[in-house]
C-alpha positions, 0 to 999 in steps of 0.5 A: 500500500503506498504511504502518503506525503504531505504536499511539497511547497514548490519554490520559483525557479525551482527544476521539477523532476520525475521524482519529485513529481513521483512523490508528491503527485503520482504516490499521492493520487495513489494513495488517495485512489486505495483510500476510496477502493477500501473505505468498504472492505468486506473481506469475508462472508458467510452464506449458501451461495457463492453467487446470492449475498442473501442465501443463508448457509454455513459456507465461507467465501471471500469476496472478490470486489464487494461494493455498496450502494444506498438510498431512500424510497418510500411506500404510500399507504391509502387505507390498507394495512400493507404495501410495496415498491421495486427499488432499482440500484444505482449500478446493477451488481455482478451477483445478487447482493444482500439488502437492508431496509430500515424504516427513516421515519415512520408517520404512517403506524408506530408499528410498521414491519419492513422488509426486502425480498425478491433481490437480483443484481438491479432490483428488489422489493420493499414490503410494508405491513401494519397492524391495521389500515392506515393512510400515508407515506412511509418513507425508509433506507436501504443498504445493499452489499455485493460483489461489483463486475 
């Protein structure tokens, strides 16, 4: 892994060479580039597949280039006690990866069940339930984590 420098304060006049330049700008760039490709680094999983993040199973594996990607979606509820939408991610992964969905805020129900299904490497679903019909928007994240091509 390459080591950062704190930037050169340049001098007029001064002869740039290459391994100045190596220094302060190559290493530096980088070294801010693997700061970016490890800021989420999952180096091992345990599960039934090799290829679906969300089957469960006692099998080891490591991953290979696992990446996540997040966001914020909402369900409206008119009178009924349950309701869904399909989340389509940002950037389609390479295999299909787990997902986690949390409720940001919940004004429809105080007692709202949340839950992903149906994942594949574009795409899942989001269901609601409440315990009785209620009217309004339930607004909720996700989190999904797998292996990017």
């Amino acid at each position: 892994m390459t080591t950062w420098t704190d930037p050169r304060t340049w001098n007029i006049g001064e002869l740039v060479t290459k391994a100045i330049m190596d220094t302060h700008v190559r290493d530096n760039l980088k070294y801010l580039k693997e700061q970016l490709s490890t800021a989420l680094q999952v180096t091992a999983r345990k599960g039934g597949s090799a290829t679906d993040w969300s089957a469960t199973g006692t099998s080891n594996y490591t991953p290979s280039v696992a990446k996540s990607q997040t966001g914020v979606g909402s369900i409206s509820f008119s009178a009924s006690n349950s309701g869904n939408v399909v989340v389509t991610f940002p950037t389609a992964f390479a295999n299909i990866p787990i997902v986690f969905v949390t409720s940001q805020y919940d004004t429809v129900a105080q007692h709202t069940f949340l839950f992903p299904r149906f994942a594949s490497v574009s795409q899942f679903t989001v269901y609601a339930a409440t315990a009785s019909p209620v009217t309004g928007i339930l607004t909720f994240s996700w989190l999904a984590i797998g292996e990017m091509s």
